[in-house]
C-alpha positions in Angstrom: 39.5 -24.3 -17.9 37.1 -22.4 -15.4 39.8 -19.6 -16.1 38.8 -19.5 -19.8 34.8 -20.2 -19.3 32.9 -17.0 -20.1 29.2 -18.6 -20.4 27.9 -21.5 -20.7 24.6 -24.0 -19.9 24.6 -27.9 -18.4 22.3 -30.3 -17.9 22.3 -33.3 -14.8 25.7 -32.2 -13.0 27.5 -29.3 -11.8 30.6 -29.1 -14.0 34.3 -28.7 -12.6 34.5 -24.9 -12.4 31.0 -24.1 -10.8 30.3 -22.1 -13.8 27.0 -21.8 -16.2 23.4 -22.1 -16.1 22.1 -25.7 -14.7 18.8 -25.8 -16.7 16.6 -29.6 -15.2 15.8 -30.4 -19.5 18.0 -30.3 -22.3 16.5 -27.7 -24.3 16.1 -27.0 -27.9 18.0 -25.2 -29.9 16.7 -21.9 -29.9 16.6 -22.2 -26.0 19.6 -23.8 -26.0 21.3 -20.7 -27.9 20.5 -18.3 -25.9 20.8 -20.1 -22.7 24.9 -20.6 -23.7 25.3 -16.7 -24.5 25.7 -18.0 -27.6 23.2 -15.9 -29.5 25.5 -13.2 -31.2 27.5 -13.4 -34.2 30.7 -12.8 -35.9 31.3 -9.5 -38.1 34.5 -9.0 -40.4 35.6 -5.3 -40.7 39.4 -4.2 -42.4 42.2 -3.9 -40.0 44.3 -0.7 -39.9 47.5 0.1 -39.0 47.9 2.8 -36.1 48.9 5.4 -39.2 45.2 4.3 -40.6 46.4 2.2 -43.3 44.5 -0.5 -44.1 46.1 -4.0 -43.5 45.8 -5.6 -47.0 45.1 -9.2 -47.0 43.6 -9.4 -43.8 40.4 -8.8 -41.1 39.2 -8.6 -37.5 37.0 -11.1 -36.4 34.4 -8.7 -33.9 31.8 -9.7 -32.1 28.6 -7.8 -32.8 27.5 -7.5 -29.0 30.1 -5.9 -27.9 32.9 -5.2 -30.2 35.0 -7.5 -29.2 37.6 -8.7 -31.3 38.0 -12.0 -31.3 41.0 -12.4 -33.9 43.0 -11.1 -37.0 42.1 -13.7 -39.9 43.1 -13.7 -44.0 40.7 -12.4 -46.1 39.9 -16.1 -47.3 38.3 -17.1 -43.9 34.9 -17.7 -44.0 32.8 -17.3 -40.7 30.9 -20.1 -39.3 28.2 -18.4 -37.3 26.8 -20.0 -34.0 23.8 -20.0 -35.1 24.7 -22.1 -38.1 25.9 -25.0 -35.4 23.1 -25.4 -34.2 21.2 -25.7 -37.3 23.3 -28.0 -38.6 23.1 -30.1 -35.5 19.2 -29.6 -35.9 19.2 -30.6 -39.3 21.6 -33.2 -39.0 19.5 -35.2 -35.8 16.0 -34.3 -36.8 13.5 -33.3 -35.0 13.7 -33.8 -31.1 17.0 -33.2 -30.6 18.2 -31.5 -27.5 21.4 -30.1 -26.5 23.3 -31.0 -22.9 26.3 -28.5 -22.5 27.3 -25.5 -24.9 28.6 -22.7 -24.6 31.9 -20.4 -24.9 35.4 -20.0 -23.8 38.2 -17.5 -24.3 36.1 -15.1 -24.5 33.9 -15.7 -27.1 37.4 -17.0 -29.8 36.0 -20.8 -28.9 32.4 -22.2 -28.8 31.4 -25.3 -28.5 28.1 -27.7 -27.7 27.4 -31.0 -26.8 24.4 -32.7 -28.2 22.4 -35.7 -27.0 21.8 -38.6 -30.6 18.2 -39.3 -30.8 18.7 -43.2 -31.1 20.0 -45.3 -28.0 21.7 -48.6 -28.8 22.1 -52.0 -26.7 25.7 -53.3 -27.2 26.4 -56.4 -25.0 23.9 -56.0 -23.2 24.8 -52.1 -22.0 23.2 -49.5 -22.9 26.4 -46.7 -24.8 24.3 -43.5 -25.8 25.5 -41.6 -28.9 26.6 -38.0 -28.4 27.3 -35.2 -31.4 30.5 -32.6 -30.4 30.7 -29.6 -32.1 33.2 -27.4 -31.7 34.4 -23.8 -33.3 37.5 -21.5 -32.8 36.5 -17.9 -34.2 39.7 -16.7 -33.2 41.2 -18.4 -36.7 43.2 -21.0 -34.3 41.4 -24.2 -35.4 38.9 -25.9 -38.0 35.2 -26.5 -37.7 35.2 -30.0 -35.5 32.3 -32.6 -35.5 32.5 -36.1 -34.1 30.1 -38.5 -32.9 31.0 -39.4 -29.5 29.9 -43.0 -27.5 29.2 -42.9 -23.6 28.7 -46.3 -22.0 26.1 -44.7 -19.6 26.4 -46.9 -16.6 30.1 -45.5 -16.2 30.2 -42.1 -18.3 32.9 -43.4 -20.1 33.9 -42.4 -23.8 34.4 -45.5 -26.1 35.2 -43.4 -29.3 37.7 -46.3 -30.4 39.3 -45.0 -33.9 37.8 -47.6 -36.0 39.5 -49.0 -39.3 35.8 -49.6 -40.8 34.0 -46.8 -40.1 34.6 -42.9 -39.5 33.7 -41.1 -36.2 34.6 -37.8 -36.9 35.3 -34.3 -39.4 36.6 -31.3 -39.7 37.1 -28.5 -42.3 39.3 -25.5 -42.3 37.3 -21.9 -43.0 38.2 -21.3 -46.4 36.7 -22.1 -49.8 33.1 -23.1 -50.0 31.9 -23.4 -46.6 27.9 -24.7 -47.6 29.3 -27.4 -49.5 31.8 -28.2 -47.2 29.1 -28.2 -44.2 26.8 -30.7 -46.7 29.7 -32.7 -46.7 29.9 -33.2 -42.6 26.3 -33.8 -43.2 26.9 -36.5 -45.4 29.9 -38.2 -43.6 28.0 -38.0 -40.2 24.7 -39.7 -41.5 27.1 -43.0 -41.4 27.1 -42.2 -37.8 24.8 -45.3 -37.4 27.6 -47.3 -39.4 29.6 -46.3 -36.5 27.7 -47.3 -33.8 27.4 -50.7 -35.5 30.9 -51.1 -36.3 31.8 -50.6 -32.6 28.6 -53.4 -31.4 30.7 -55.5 -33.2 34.2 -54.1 -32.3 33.1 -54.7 -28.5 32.0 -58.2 -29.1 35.4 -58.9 -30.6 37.4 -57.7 -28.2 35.1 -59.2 -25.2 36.4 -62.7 -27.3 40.0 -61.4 -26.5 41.3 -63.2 -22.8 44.2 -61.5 -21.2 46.1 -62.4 -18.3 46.6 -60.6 -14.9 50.1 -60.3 -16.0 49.8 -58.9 -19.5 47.5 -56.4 -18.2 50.4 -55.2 -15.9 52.5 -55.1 -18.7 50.2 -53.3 -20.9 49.7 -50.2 -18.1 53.6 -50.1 -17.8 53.4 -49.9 -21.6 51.1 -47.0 -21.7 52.5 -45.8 -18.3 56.0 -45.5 -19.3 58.7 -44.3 -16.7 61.5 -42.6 -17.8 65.2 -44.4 -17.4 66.7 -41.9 -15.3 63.7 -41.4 -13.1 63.9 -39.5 -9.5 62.6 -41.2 -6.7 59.5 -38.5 -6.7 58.8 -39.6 -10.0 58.5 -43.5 -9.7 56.6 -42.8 -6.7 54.3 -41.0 -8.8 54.2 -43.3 -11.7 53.6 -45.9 -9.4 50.6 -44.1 -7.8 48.7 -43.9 -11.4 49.9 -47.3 -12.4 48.0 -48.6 -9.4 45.1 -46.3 -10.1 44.6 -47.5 -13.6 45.0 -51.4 -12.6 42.3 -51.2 -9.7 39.6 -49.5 -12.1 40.5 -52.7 -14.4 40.3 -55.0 -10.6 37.3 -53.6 -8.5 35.8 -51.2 -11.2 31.5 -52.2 -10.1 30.5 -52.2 -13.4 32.8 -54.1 -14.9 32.7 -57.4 -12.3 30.3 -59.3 -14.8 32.5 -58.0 -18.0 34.9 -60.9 -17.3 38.8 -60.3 -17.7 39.0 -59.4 -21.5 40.1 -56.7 -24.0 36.8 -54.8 -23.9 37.3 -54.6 -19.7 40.9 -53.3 -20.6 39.6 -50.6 -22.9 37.0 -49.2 -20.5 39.8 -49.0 -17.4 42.0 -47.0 -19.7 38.8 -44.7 -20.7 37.6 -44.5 -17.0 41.3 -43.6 -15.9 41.9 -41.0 -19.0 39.4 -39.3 -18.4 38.5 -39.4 -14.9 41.5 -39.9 -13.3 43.7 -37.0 -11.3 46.7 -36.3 -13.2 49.7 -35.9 -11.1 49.8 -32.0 -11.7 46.5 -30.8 -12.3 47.7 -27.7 -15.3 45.3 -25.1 -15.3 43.7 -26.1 -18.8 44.1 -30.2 -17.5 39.9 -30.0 -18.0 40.0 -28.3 -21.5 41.8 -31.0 -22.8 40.1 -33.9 -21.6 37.3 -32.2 -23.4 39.5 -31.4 -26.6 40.0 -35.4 -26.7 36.5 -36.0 -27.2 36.5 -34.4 -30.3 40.1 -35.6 -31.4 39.7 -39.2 -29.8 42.1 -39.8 -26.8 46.0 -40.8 -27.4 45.6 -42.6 -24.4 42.8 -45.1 -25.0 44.0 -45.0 -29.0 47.3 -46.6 -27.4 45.7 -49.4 -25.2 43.3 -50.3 -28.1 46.2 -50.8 -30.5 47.8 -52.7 -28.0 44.6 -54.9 -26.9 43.2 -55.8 -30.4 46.3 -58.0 -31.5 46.7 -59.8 -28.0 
């Protein structure tokens, strides 16, 4: 991903690539704006043909700082400015809210930022701070994304479980009606506090559920598959992440006093998807771990399906 970075602010630590602002507060919006080199916006103009025909049906996406074009869209593709994320995010959180990471990639065809929930919630006795994600493609690649992300602070791991009872997340494609659309993100993610309570009492349950050294073994393997006609390279490897992902379950500090239960399971699958070294690190490996916290991760998705009916 540092490959496809072009700007960006962060709070607390130095991200992966060494790129963007370090700023010591999270600022406001306004700040936080113009700190990500986010503070331009999208213009529509006709495409042409080399002949100078005009290209019925369809526009360039340019941005208005520098012309750059940022994609070739239909003509039903309504815009979602930068500056409109941010208010939303503002209005959505109230007053106080502050931003930790945003900022752009591809050059300019994907923003994204990363905002801080004004309420912090106990759950068994931890302290898991809510986190709002929003994310944009401008190139016409992608929908609008929000999701409301948990972080169980003492580890920095995601617990954004995909919940039966209660929704986590939205998205809307740019077309049609894009005020009422927004109101309607607005309206699903004021239930994130339904969320947060639905997982308090998710994470209870599954701290009720007692698993075995064995069946956690059998659960990684599960997860962890190897493929029948495996080189020898390759079940080495396997091997190497199996063992990875069992001793953050074993020796993990913060989860000695969790006792050997679902909920333990759960967090050494978050810690090891999105922590871990992969065995070949791709060049966008980073991009998608961040992609996940938006989407939810397949990986954790897996071991909670697996966990919950144990």
């Amino acid at each position: 991903m540092a490959a496809e970075v072009e700007t960006m602010f962060y709070t607390r630590e130095k991200p992966w690539h060494g790129i963007g602002k370090m700023v010591r507060q999270a600022p406001d919006s306004e700040e936080a704006l113009s700190l990500a080199g986010l503070d331009w916006n999208v213009i529509q103009e006709p495409v042409y043909t080399m002949h100078g025909d005009v290209v019925k049906g369809y526009r360039a996406n340019i941005r208005d700082c520098d012309r750059k074009v940022l994609g070739v869209v239909t003509d039903r593709y309504k815009v979602v400015q930068n500056r409109d994320a941010f208010a939303f995010t503002d209005e959505l959180l109230g007053s106080g809210v502050r931003y930790e990471t945003a900022g752009s990639l591809q050059e300019g065809r994907r923003v994204w930022l990363l905002a801080r929930m004004p309420r912090e919630y106990i759950i068994g006795g931890e302290q898991i701070s809510p986190y709002l994600v929003f994310s944009n493609a401008h190139d016409g690649s992608g929908a609008v994304k929000v999701a409301v992300t948990p972080i169980r602070v003492v580890c920095n791991n995601t617990l954004n479980l995909a919940l039966k009872t209660a929704k986590r997340s939205w998205s809307m494609i740019h077309t049609g009606d894009i005020s009422e659309k927004m109101q309607e993100a607005k309206d699903t993610l004021f239930l994130a506090e339904k969320y947060m309570e639905e997982l308090g009492r998710e994470i209870e349950r599954l701290k009720q559920i007692r698993v075995t050294d064995a069946q956690i073994k059998e659960y990684i393997e599960i997860l962890l598959p190897l493929e029948k006609n495996a080189t020898e390279i390759q079940k080495k490897n396997m091997g190497r992440l199996r063992e990875d992902m069992l001793k953050r379950y074993e020796i993990a500090p913060d989860l000695k006093s969790v006792g050997k239960n679902a909920y333990r399971f759960i967090n050494c699958v978050s810690d090891f998807a999105t922590h871990a070294d992969p065995i070949r690190r791709t060049e966008n490996y980073k991009d998608n771990v961040f992609a996940r916290t938006v989407d939810g991760n397949p990986l954790i998705d897996k071991a909670y399906q697996l966990i919950k009916t144990a």
